[in-house]
C-alpha angles and dihedrals in degrees: 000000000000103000102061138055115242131228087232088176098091103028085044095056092048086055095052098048100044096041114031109125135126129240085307136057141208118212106223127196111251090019114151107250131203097257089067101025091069118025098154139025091258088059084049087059094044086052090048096051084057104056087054083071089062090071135077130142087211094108084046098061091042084054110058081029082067115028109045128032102293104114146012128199124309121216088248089054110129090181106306116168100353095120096039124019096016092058095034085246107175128161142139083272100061126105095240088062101055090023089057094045099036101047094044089055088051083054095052086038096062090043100048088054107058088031082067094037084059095069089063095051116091116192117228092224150352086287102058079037086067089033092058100047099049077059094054095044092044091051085047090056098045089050099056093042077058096051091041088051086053093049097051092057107038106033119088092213125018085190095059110081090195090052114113110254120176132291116309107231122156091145139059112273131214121211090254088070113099105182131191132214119280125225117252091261102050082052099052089044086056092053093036095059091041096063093038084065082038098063089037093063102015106114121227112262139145100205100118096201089069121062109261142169088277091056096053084048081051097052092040081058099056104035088055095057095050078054099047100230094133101171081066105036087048090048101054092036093049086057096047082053099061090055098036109050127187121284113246118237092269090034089052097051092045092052086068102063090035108262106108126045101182096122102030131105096169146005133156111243123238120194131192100264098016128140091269090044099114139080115288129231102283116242092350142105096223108085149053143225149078084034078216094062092069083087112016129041092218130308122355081346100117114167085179124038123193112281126254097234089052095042092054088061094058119090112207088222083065117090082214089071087056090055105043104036110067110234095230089058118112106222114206115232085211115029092176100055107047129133088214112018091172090067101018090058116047115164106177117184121235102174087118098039085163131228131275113300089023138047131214087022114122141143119266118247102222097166131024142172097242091057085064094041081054105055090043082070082041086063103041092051088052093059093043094259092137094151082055096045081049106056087041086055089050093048093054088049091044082065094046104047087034088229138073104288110208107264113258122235121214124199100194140002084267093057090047092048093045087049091053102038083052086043085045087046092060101029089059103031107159099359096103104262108106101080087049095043092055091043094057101024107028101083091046091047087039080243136132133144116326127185122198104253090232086057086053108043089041095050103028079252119177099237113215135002106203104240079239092069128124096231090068090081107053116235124244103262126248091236088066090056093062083063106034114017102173086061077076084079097059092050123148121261116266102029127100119211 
């Protein structure tokens, strides 16, 4: 199963069309059950490469493209985003809201099914045993990447275990289920104890398009550091580092049109006529696509530009600015002193160039190296080791300029934490941090979305949103209430209902 690259269109588009519900279900007469859906281990597979079509990190970068300080308008721009992003808008109403839940219980859904299915299915022999078993782990640990991705959106405080996450649904609903939201805890048990059986089943590979051990080290990564248990988070990430080394400057521009894998763990695979090869919905989160058309219609088309504040961050020694400035951009002298800045100032992103025979399609780095180099300098600022979270920083930007960078000196914990949330900012340009990275590391860093004042006064922009604002955590969608109105009562702070 490792060792080849699937067709996912048409089994995708099975699995889209038999199992997309939402966090409730309606038991229909002549519905295809589990029992007949999957007979034998090759049916499973076919389930599980399903459920890879379920993810997609495009809303994500059209999230944080939107909603924090990414981006400005772009000279194609027909009113994208003015009366959301632009303005920080964000209510129980707005597409990221019911996008981001609806899509993540598609998501469960999907999961939960074929994780159930699996129990009827008996393999003929030791092969399809192991067989089965690298599925199931496969389908654990998908499932808790998607309740983690819910989390991290929905929940005010991943540190707080008495904090309200999502729904907890490792099961198949019927409609006569009305849940109510789960703690944080109750949430991380759940995916703790997903990518423990994960790890357990979970065959060896090295394939980074499919889930492995090293995904599930990954997520544990991650996950540790939103929660701010560093001696675990720097643990895991240091050992992720010693097999995943840093891309070098011409490894690192080739990863990103998909030619190079060095520093990858994990990515989500796009193919020319697959099921995400069309144009995305412009200047929204809802849907998904060419991960480049989140900011461009085609070709030298941008509705949204990068933004100043971003751009000035950027030095041009550095093979980030390559990859992220497009080369087709004009770049002002003198940004602040131009007779037209919308045309005298084009800063086109080119972080999704596409592959050959599309452009802006490309495959969706989920894990990186750098992401655990990254967190390694999370956790020693977080025990006071600035002069180590310095010379980590240094290393990463030794890769990236090709040549010794002077080492940084930090004064305070703020000043550490200000130096690796604007490190993170251009590290992970367009690849949907940023709104998370401000939420959890602004108010330690005194950092939340700013917006170049050119970029504000020029677009009617709003110029800042304070990392302590409510809009960093998403509210529970309205949509969501017609079925479930006692869930009013849980929801986030901020929103009115």
């Amino acid at each position: 199963m490792k060792n080849k690259i699937y067709n996912l269109t048409i089994v995708v588009m099975i699995a889209i069309f038999s199992s997309c519900e939402n966090a409730i279900d309606i038991t229909q007469v002549g519905r295809v059950t589990a029992d007949v859906a999957y007979t034998n281990v090759s049916e499973l597979k076919d389930g599980l490469i399903g459920t890879y079509g379920f993810f997609d990190l495009t809303r994500e970068v059209a999230m944080a493209v939107t909603y924090t300080d990414e981006t400005a308008e772009g000279t194609e721009n027909g009113g994208q985003g003015r009366t959301t992003g632009s303005i920080f808008n964000l209510n129980a109403g707005s597409a990221a809201a019911s996008t981001f839940w609806t899509n993540g219980y598609d998501r469960l859904n999907a999961l939960n099914r074929l994780i159930e299915a699996a129990d009827l299915v008996e393999p003929a022999n030791a092969t399809e045993t192991a067989e089965k078993n690298d599925i199931l782990g496969q389908a654990h640990a998908l499932r808790a990447y998607a309740n983690f991705q819910m989390v991290s959106y929905f929940s005010t405080d991943y540190t707080n275990d008495d904090a309200l996450a999502v729904l907890k649904v490792d099961f198949v609903p019927s409609i006569a289920d009305k849940l109510l939201r789960s703690t944080n805890k109750e949430l991380f048990d759940l995916i703790g104890d997903d990518l423990t059986k994960a790890a357990s089943l979970i065959a060896d590979q090295s394939n980074p398009i499919f889930v492995s051990k090293d995904f599930v080290t990954a997520l544990r990564a991650r996950m540790a550091a939103y929660r701010q248990d560093y001696t675990t988070a720097e643990t895991l990430a240091s050992s992720l580092m010693t097999k995943y080394p840093l891309a070098n400057r011409t490894q690192y521009r080739l990863m990103f049109v998909d030619e190079d894998n060095t520093e990858i763990i994990f990515k989500l695979q796009r193919d020319v006529n697959g099921i995400y090869d069309n144009q995305p919905g412009s200047g929204t989160v809802a849907a998904t696509g060419w991960i480049g058309g989140v900011t461009l219609f085609g070709a030298n088309t941008p509705y949204y530009e990068i933004g100043r504040s971003l751009f000035n961050l950027i030095d041009p020694s550095d093979v980030r600015y390559n990859v992220i400035v497009d080369p087709v951009s004009i770049v002002a002298p003198d940004y602040t002193n131009t007779a037209n800045y919308r045309t005298e100032d084009v800063l086109q992103v080119n972080k999704y160039p596409g592959k050959p025979g599309q452009v802006l399609l490309n495959d969706n780095k989920v894990f990186r190296s750098s992401e655990m180099h990254l967190i390694v300098v999370e956790a020693k600022i977080s025990r006071n080791d600035l002069t180590g979270a310095a010379l980590d920083i240094k290393t990463l930007r030794d890769a990236r300029f090709g040549t010794a960078q002077t080492l940084p000196v930090y004064g305070s914990q703020q000043e550490a934490y200000a130096a690796l949330l604007n490190e993170r900012r251009v590290e992970f340009a367009f690849e949907g941090h940023r709104w998370k990275d401000i939420k959890r590391l602004g108010v330690r860093a005194n950092q939340g979305a700013e917006r170049d004042p050119i970029d504000v006064a020029e677009f009617g922009m709003t110029a800042t949103l304070a990392p302590n604002d409510y809009r960093f955590t998403l509210p529970i969608p309205l949509v969501e209430f017609n079925a479930n109105p006692e869930l009013r009562a849980q929801q986030n702070p901020g929103y009115n209902n």
